[in-house]
Each structure stands twice: as structure tokens, then as C-alpha cells.
Kinemage of the C-alpha trace (Angstrom):
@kinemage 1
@onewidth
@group {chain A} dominant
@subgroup {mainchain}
@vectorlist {calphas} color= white
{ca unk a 1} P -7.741 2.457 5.740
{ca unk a 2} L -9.522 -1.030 6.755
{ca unk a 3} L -12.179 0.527 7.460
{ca unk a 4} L -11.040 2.838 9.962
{ca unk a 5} L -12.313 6.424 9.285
{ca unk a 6} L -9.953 9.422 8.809
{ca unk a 7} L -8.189 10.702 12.048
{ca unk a 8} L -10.169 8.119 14.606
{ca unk a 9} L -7.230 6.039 14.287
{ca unk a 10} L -3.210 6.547 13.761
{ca unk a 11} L -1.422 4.291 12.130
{ca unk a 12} L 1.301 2.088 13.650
{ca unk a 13} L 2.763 -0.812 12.318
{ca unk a 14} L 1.708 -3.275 14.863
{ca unk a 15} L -1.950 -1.949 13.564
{ca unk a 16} L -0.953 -2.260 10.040
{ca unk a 17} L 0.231 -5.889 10.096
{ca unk a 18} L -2.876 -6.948 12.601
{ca unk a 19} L -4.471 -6.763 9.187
{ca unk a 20} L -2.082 -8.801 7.053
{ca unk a 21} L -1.470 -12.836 7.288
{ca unk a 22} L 1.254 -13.573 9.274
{ca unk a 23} L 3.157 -15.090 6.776
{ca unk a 24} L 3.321 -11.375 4.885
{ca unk a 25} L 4.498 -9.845 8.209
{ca unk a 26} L 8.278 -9.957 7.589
{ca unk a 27} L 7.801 -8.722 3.999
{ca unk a 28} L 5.416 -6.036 4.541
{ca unk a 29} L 7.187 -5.097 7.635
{ca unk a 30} L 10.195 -4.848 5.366
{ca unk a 31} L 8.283 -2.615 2.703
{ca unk a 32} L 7.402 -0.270 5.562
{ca unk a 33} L 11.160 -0.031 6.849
{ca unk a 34} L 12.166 0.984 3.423
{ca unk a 35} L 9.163 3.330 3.156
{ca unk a 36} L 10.322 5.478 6.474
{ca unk a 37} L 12.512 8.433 5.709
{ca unk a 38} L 15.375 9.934 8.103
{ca unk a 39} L 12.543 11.354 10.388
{ca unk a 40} L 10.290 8.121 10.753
{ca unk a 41} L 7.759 9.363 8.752
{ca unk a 42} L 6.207 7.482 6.307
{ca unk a 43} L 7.153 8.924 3.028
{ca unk a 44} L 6.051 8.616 -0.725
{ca unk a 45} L 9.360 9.299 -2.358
{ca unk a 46} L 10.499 7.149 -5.180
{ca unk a 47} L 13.795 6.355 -6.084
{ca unk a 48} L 14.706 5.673 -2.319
């Protein structure tokens, strides 16, 4: 993701939005809020 290879990086979402505009931060940071499940993970579930 952005150029990062597989498992030289983890993912946060300070390092996430680094890579948006900062206008999209609230709004993405929003997306990813919704995207977390019960544990923190990330998760791909729809219908949440």
C-alpha cells in the first residue's frame, strides 16, 4: 500500500492519513472508525 512493500511496514492511521490531503482527514478518519470491529482490527464486513 503506497508503495510500501508487504510486512516492512504496519499500518496505523496516523500513516494512513500522512498520505491523504488534509482536508480528507476527518472523513477518511471517519471511514476507518466505522471500518474497526469490537477488537480494533480492521475488518471487511459489510452490513456494519
Amino acid at each position: 500500500m503506497h508503495g510500501y512493500q508487504p510486512g516492512k511496514v504496519t499500518l496505523t492511521t496516523e500513516l494512513l492519513l500522512a498520505h491523504k490531503h488534509p482536508d480528507d482527514h476527518p472523513r477518511v478518519a471517519r471511514v476507518l472508525d466505522r471500518l474497526h470491529d469490537d477488537t480494533g482490527q480492521l475488518t471487511r464486513n459489510h452490513g456494519r
